[in-house]
C-alpha positions in Angstrom: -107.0 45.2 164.2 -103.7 46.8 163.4 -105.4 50.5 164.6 -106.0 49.0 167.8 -103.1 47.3 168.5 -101.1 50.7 167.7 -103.6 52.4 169.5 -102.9 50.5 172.8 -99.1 50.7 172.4 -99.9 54.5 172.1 -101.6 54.2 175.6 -98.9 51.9 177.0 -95.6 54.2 175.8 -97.8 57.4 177.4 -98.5 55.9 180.7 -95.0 54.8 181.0 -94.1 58.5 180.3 -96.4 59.5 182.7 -95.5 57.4 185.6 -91.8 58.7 185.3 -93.0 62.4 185.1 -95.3 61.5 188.3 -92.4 59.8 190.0 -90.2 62.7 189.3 -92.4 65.4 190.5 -93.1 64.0 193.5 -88.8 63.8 194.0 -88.8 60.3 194.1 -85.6 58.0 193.1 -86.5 55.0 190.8 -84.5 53.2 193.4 -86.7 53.9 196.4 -90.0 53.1 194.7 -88.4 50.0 193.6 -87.9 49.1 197.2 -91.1 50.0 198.4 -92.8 47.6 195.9 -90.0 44.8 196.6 -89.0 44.8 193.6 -85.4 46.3 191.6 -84.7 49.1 190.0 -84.3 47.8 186.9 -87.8 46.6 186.9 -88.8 50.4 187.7 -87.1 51.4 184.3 -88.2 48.4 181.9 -91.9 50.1 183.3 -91.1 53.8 182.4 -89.5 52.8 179.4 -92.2 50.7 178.0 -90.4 47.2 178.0 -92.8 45.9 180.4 -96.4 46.7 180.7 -98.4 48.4 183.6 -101.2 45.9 184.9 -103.8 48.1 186.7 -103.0 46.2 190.4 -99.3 47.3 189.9 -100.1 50.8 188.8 -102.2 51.0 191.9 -99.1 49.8 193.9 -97.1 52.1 192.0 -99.6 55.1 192.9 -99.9 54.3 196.6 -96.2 54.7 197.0 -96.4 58.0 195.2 -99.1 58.9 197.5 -101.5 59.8 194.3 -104.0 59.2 192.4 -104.0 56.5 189.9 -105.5 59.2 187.3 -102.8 61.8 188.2 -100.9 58.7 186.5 -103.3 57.8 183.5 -103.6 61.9 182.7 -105.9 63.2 181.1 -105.0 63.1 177.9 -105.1 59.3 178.0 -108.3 59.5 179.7 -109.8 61.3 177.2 -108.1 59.3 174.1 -109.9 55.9 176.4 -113.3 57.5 176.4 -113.9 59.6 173.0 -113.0 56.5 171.0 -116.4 54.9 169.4 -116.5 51.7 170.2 -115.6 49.2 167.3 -117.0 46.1 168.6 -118.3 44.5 171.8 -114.8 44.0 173.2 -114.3 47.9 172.7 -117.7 48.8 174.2 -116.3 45.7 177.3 -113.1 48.0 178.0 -114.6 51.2 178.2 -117.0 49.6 180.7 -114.2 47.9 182.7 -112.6 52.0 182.6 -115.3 53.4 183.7 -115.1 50.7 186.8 -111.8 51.4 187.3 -112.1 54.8 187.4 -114.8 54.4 190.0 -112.9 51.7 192.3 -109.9 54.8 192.1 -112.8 57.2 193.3 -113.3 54.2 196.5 -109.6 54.2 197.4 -109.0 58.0 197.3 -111.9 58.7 199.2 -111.0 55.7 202.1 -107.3 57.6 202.6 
């Protein structure tokens, strides 16, 4: 259980990192993505930092206002570290599956722009 719980820290602390470098190439002040989500600044950093975690509907926000994809976000290195893991048990073989969903609802909003 440990593996897996450092394993998805791993995740969380790279998309963080990711969303920042994402923000930053795209020359885009933590302030003005903070106001268009509606939320503060503050709350931006405590994101990119790792003291609060991404839910998917906020990383979609959070893309949106980027104008990108969601999986410019993820990167493909977390992509890959998602999908080569074996899974455990049937709550590992559930998440891969909700992934794969994700990935494909990503696929839907990219293709309706």
């Amino acid at each position: 259980m440990a593996r897996q719980v450092d394993g998805a820290t791993s995740l969380c602390a790279e998309l963080s990192k990711r969303l920042r470098d994402v923000r930053l190439e795209r020359r885009c002040s933590a302030a003005k993505l903070a106001a268009a989500l509606g939320i503060t600044t503050q709350d931006i950093q405590r994101y990119e930092d790792g003291r609060h975690q991404i839910t998917v509907p906020v990383l979609i926000l959070m893309c949106e206002a980027l104008g990108v994809h969601p999986m410019e976000v993820i990167g493909p290195s977390v992509k890959s570290h998602i999908l080569e893991r074996r899974p455990q048990n049937v709550i590992d073989e559930q998440l891969l599956v909700a992934q794969r969903r994700l990935e494909d609802i990503c696929t839907e909003i990219a293709g309706a722009r």
